[in-house]
C-alpha positions as CSV (number, residue, x, y, z in Angstrom):
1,X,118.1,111.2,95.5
2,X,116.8,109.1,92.5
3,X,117.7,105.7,94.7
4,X,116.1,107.0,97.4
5,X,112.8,108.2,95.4
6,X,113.0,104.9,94.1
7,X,112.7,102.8,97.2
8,X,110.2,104.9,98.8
9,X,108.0,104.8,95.5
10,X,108.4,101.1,95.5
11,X,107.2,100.7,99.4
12,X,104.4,102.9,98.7
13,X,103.2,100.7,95.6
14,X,103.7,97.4,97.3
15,X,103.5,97.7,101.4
16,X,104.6,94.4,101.8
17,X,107.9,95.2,100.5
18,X,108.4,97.0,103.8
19,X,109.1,93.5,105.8
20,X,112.5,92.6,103.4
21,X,113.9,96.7,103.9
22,X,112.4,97.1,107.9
23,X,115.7,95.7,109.2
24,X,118.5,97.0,106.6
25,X,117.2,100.7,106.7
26,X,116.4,103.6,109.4
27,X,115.1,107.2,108.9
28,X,118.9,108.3,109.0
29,X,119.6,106.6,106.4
30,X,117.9,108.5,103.6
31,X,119.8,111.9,103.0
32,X,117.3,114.0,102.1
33,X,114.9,115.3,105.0
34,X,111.5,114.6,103.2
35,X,112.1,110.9,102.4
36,X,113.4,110.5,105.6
37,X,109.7,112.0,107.1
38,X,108.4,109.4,104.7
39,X,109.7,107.0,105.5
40,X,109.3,107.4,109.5
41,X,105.5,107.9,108.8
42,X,105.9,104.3,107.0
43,X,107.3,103.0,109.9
44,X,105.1,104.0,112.0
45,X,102.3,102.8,110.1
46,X,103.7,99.3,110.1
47,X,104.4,99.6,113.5
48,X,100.4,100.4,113.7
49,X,100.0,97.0,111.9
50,X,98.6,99.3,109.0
51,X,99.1,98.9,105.2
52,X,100.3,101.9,103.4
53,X,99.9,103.7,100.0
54,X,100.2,107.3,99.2
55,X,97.2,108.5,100.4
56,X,97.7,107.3,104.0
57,X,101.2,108.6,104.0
58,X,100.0,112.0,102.6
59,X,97.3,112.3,105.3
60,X,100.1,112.4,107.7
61,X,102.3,115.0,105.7
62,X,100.1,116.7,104.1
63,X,102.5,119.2,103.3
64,X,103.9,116.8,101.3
65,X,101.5,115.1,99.5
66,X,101.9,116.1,95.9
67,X,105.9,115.1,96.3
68,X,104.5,111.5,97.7
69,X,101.7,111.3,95.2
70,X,104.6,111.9,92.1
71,X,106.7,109.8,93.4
72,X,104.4,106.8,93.4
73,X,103.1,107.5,90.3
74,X,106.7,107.7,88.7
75,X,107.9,103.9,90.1
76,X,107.1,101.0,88.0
């Protein structure tokens, strides 16, 4: 879970980290069923040709937008 907080956290600091992980990683495989709603809403805002940062990603899961907000704020 904490390697998995860790990587979205990162992404949703730095968006541009996004083009090194597109290729190695897929929804699947994050274990957990909220970071791997995260990170298909990241996706999919790439995909848009959109930067992202927690508030765009919380816009689109609201429901989890405290969880996203923590998790940024707890990556350095």
């Amino acid at each position: 879970m904490q390697a998995e907080r860790a990587v979205l956290g990162g992404l949703l600091l730095d968006s541009s980290y996004f083009n090194v992980v597109k290729d190695k990683l897929c929804t699947s495989d994050f274990a957990h069923k909220e970071h791997r709603s995260i990170y298909h809403v990241m996706r999919q805002l790439w995909d848009e040709h959109k930067s992202f940062e927690a508030g765009l990603v919380s816009l689109r899961l609201q429901p989890l937008e405290k969880y996203i907000f923590e998790m940024a704020n707890e990556t350095v």
